[in-house]
C-alpha positions in Angstrom: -46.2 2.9 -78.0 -44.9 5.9 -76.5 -46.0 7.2 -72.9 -44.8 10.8 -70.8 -44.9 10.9 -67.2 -44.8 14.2 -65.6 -45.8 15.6 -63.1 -45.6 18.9 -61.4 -46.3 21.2 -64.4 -48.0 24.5 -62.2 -49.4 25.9 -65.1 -51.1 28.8 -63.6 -47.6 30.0 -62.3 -45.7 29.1 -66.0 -48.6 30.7 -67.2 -48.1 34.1 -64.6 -44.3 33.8 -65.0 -45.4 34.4 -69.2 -43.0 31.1 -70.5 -44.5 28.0 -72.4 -42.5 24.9 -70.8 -43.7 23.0 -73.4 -42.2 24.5 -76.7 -39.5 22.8 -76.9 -40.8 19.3 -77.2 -44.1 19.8 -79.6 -43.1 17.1 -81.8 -43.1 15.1 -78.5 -46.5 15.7 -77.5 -47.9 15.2 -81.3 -46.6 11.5 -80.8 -48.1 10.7 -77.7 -50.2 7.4 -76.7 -50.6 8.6 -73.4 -50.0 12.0 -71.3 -49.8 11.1 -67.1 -49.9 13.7 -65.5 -48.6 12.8 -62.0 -50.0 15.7 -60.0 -50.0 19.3 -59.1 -51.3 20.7 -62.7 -52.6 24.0 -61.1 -53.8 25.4 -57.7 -57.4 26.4 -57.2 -59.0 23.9 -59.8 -62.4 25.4 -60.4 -60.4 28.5 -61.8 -57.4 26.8 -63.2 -58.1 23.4 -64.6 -61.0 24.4 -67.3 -58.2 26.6 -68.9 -54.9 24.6 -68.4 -56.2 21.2 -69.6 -57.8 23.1 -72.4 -54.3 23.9 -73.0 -52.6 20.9 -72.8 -55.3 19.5 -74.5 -54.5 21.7 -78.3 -51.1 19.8 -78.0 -52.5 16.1 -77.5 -55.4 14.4 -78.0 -57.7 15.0 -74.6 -58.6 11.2 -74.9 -54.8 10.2 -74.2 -54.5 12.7 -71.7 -54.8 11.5 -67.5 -54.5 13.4 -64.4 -53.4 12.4 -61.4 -54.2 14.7 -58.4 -51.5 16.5 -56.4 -51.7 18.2 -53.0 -51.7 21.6 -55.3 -54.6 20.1 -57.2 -56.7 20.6 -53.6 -55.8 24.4 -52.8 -58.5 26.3 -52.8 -60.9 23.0 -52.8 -61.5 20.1 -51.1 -59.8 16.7 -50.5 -62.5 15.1 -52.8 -61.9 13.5 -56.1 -65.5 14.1 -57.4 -65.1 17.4 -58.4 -62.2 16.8 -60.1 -63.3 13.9 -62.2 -66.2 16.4 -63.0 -63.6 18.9 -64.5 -61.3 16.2 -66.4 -64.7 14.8 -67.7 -66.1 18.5 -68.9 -62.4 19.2 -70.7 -62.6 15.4 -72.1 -59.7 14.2 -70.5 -59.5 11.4 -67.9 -58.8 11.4 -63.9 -56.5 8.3 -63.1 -56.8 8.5 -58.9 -57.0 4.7 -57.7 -56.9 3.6 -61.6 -55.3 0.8 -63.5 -54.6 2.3 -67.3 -53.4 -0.7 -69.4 -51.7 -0.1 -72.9 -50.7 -3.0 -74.6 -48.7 -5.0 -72.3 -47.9 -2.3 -70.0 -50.0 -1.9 -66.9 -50.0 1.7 -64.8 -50.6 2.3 -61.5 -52.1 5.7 -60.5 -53.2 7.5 -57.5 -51.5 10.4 -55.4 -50.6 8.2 -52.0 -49.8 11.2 -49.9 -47.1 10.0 -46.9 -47.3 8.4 -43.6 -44.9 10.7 -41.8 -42.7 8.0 -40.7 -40.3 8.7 -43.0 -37.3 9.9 -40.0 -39.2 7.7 -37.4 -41.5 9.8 -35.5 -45.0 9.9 -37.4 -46.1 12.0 -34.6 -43.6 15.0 -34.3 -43.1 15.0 -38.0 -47.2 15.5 -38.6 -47.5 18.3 -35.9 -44.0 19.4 -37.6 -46.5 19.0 -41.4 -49.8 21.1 -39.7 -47.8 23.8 -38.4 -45.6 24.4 -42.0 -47.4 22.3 -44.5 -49.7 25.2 -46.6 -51.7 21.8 -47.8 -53.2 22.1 -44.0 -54.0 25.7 -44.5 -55.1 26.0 -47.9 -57.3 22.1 -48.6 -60.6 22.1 -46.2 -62.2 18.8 -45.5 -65.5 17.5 -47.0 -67.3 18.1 -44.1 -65.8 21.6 -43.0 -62.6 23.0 -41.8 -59.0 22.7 -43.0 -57.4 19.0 -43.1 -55.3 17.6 -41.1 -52.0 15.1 -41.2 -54.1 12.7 -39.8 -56.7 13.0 -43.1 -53.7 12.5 -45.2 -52.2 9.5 -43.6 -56.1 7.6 -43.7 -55.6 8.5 -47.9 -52.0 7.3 -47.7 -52.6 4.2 -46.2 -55.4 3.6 -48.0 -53.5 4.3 -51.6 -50.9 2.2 -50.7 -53.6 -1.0 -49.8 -55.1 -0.3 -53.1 -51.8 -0.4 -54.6 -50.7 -3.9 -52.8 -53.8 -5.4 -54.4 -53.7 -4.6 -57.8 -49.9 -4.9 -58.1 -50.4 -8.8 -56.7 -53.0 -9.1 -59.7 -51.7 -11.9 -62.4 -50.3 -9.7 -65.0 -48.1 -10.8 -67.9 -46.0 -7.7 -69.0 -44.5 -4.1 -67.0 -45.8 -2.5 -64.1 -45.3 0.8 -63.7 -46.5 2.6 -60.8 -47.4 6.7 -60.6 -47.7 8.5 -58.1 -47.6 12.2 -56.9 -45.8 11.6 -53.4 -42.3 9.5 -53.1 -41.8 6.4 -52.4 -38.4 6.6 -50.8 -35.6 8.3 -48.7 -32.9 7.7 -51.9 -35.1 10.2 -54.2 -36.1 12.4 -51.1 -32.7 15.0 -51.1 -31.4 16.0 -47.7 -33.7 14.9 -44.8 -35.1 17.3 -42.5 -38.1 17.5 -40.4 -40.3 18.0 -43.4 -39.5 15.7 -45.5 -42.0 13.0 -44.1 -44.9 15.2 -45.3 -42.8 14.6 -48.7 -41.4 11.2 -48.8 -42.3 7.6 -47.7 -39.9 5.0 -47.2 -41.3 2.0 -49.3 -38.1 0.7 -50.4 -39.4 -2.9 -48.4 -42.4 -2.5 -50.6 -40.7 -2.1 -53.9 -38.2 -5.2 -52.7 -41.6 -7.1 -52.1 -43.5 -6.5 -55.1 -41.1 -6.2 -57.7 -42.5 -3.5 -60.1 -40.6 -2.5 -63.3 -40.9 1.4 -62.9 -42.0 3.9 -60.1 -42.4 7.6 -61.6 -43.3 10.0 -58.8 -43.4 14.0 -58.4 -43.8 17.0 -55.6 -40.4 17.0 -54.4 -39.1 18.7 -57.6 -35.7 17.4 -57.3 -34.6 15.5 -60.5 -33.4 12.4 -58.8 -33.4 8.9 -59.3 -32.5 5.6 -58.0 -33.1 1.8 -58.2 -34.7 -0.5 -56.1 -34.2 -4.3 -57.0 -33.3 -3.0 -60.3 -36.4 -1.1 -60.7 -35.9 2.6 -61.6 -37.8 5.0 -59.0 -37.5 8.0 -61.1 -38.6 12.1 -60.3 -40.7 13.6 -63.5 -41.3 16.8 -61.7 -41.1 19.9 -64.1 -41.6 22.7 -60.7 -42.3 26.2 -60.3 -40.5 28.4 -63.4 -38.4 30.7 -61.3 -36.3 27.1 -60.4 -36.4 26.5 -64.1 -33.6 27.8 -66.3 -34.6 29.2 -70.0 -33.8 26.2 -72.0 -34.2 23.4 -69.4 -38.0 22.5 -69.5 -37.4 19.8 -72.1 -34.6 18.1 -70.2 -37.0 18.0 -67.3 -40.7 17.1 -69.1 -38.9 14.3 -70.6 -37.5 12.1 -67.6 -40.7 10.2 -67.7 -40.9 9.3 -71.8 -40.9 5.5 -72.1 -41.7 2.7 -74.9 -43.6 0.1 -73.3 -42.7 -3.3 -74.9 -39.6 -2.3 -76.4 
């Protein structure tokens, strides 16, 4: 069994930029029992997703492939899954937000989780900090009309991490591994400043608590890693190309390749 996590791919920007990140690891992909993709494939879905999971989807099977959204996955859109799942189902691929995807004896985790800005102490200051130089509140409109808000983010965060606390307390006799787009914790974060809450929450208490056997997350896209009660909490971000030296997609794309049950 062999799984990649990744997240943070961009592909409308690789695309623009005119580089394939993913020619260096074809025979990879050809392998694959399962693609995660753990956020931010490509801004502006209705435009970009039809074409980039058509591309993704000549290099593995579309039936192994699952998205989870990012906050780039809303730009241009909504903060609402259903289109989304309508586009992953027209391209034959899978959404994974709020999912449980079992293979074999591993169990994953998915949704996006967002933050709860309480990451340096001061939820409040940090999401007024988040509206005023977040572009996810200027460029993601509610449902109902207008641009987000922190607040809308934190109601998705803390719901996402309830839905998480359930299932992860669910009898279950082989690996966890959890996905998600957002953080989970200041060690994998990079320097701390004011914005970091909008990128990072600190559920190192969490982790302690429930014991899973991997966390793969993306969005920061700063290749770090730590562990947490002995359980890796690992960045799969690939990022935008002009951070991305010739040569070094493969090195990045493949932080998240595991073998469940080996």
């Amino acid at each position: 069994m062999t799984i990649l996590i990744t997240a943070d791919l961009h592909l409308d920007l690789w695309a623009r930029a005119g580089r394939d990140p993913f020619a260096g690891i074809l025979p990879v992909l050809r392998d694959l029992d399962a693609l995660i993709i753990a956020g931010d494939l490509a801004n502006d879905p209705q435009r970009n997703w039809p074409w980039t999971l058509s591309r993704i989807a000549r290099l593995v099977s579309p039936a192994r492939i699952w998205v989870i959204p990012g906050n780039h996955d809303y730009y241009g859109a909504t903060l609402d899954d259903g289109p989304l799942d309508e586009l992953t189902k027209a391209a034959g691929v899978h959404l994974a937000q709020k999912q449980v995807l079992t293979f074999g004896t591993c169990r994953l985790l998915c949704c996006t989780l967002w933050t709860d800005f309480a990451l340096t102490g001061d939820p409040e200051a940090a999401m007024v900090r988040a509206g005023m130089g977040m572009l996810d509140y200027a460029r993601i409109r509610r449902a109902e009309g207008g641009l987000i808000r922190p607040e809308d983010t934190v109601e998705i965060h803390r719901d996402h991490l309830d839905w998480l606390s359930r299932e992860v307390t669910k009898p279950w006799q082989g690996q966890t591994v959890i996905v998600t787009h957002h953080a989970p914790s200041p060690a994998v974060s990079g320097p701390i400043s004011g914005i970091s809450p909008a990128f990072t929450s600190d559920l190192d208490g969490w982790i302690e608590a429930h014991r899973p056997d991997y966390w793969f997350f993306g969005h920061t896209h700063r290749p770090l890693s730590t562990r947490i009660r002995g359980a890796p909490v690992v960045n799969v971000s690939l990022g935008y190309p002009d951070k991305v030296p010739e040569g070094g997609e493969a090195e990045l794309l493949l932080r998240g390749l595991i073998f469940p049950g080996t």
